[in-house]
N, C-alpha and C positions, 0 to 999 in steps of 0.2 A: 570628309577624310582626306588628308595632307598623301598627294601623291610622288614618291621618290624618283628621280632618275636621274642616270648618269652616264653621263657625256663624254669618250674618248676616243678616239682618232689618230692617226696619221705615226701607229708604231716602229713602223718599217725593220722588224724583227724578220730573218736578222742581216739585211743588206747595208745596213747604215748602223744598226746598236745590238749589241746581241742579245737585250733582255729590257725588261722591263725592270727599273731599279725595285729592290726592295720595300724600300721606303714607303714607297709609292703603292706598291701592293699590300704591305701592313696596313695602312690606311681605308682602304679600299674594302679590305678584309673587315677592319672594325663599323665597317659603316654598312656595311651588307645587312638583308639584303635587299636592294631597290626593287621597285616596282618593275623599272624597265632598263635597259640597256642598250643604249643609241651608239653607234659606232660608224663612224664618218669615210671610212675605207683606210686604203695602204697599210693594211696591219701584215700583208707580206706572207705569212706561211698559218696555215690549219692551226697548230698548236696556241699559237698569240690567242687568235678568236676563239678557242674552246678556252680557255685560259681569263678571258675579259668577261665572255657572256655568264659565265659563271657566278658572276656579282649579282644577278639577277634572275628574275622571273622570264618577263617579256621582256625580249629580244630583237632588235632590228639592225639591222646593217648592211652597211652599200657598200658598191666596188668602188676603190681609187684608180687612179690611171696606172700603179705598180701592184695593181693584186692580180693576180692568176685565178683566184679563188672564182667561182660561179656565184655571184650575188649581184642584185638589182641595181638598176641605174641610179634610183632614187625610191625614197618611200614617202609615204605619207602617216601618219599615225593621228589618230581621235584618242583623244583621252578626255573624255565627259564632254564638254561643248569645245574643248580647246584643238587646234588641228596644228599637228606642229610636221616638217617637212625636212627630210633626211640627204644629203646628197655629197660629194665627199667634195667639189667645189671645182673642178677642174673642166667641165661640159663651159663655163661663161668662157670669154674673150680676153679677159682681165684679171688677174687673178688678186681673187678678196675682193672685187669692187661693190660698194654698198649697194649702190645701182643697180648692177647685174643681176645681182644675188635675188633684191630686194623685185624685180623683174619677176624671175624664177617662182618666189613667193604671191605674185600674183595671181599667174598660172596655176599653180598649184594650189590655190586659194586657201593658205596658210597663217594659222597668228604668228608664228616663231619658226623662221627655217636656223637648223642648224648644218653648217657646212666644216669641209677641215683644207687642207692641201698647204693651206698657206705653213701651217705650225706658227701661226701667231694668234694666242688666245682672243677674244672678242665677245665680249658684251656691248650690243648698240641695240638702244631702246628706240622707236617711233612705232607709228600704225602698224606696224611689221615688224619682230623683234629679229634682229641678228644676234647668232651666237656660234663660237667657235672655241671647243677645248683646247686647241693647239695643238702638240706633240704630248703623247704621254711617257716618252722614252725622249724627249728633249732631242728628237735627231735635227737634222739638219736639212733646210728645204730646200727645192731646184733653186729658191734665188738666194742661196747662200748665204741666208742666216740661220740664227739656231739660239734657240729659249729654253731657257731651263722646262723640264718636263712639268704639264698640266693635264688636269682636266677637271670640270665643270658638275658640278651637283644641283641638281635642282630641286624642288618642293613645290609643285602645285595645288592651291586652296583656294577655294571662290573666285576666281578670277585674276588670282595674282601666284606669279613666279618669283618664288626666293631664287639668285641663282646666286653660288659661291663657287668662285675660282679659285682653286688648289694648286700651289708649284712649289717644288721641290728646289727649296736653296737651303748649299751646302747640309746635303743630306738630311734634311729635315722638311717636312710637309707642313708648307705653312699656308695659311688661307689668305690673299692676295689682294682678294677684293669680293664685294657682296653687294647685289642689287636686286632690290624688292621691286617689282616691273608690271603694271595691270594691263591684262590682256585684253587689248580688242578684241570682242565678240561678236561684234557684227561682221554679217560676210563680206568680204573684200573681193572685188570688181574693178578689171583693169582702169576701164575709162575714169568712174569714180576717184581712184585711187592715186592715180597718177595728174588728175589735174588737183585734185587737195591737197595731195602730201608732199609732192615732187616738183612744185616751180623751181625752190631755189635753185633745182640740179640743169633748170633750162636754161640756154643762153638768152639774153638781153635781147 
């Protein structure tokens, strides 16, 4: 059985937007309701997060570096053999870097970390899949860009992730891009992992 979830992050409701567009929740609304509900931090005030997790059943969600809110550093979440890995992305050195991220996901011994901070959406497939909703109120990041509002649906079956990214141009929800992704299931072990998957990232 084909498992739902959905991916949003980084509202910043309401220091940077004051809502979440409509649009974006009509949609939301019609696709209800997922299995689960990943939320990457900086959603900013109580109301946003009782407002998001609503779409769903099971519920997860980390602090950003601007929530006040009491919630975890990071999660980890099993869903049948798959281990996917929650964090809002602002704990690495660099921000958004494959590297880092993909680091984090060893630790954590992860198929799929998804992270937010940047507000720049991200699908990146390897031995370790990266994903990132972006903004779902399209705010504006510390390094002063700013994306039309996203977020990310996914579909887990036998071993393989549908993910479709959703953003919002000129007021309409349109689906942006889609990648069918098979998940490593074998466990992931730094030493392993980093001399098979990560030369090219070594210097000469």
């Amino acid at each position: 059985m084909a498992v739902k979830i959905l991916v949003v992050g980084d509202a910043h409701v309401p220091d940077r937007v004051e809502s979440i567009h409509a649009a974006v929740l009509d949609k939301l609304d019609s696709m209800k309701p997922f299995d689960y509900v990943l939320i990457t931090g900086d959603l900013i005030n109580e109301d946003t997060l009782k407002q998001l997790i609503g779409f769903g059943r099971a519920k997860y969600v980390v602090k950003g570096n601007m929530d006040y809110l009491e919630l975890p550093d990071k999660e980890v979440i099993r869903i049948g053999e798959i281990k996917i890995g929650l964090m809002h992305g602002h704990q690495i050195k660099h921000r958004g870097d494959p590297r880092e991220l993909r680091e984090v996901a060893v630790n954590l011994r992860v198929n799929i970390l998804i992270s937010g901070h940047t507000h720049v959406p991200m699908i990146q497939r390897g031995a370790i899949n990266l994903l990132n909703p972006g903004s779902i109120t399209g705010a504006w990041s510390g390094a002063g860009n700013r994306e039309p509002p996203s977020f990310l649906a996914l579909e887990l079956t036998e071993g393989i992730a549908n993910i479709d990214l959703y953003q919002l141009i000129k007021n309409e929800i349109k689906l942006t891009k889609h990648e069918s992704i098979p998940i490593n299931l074998a466990n992931i072990y730094p030493s392993t992992y980093f001399t098979e998957n990560m030369r090219t990232d070594s210097s000469p």
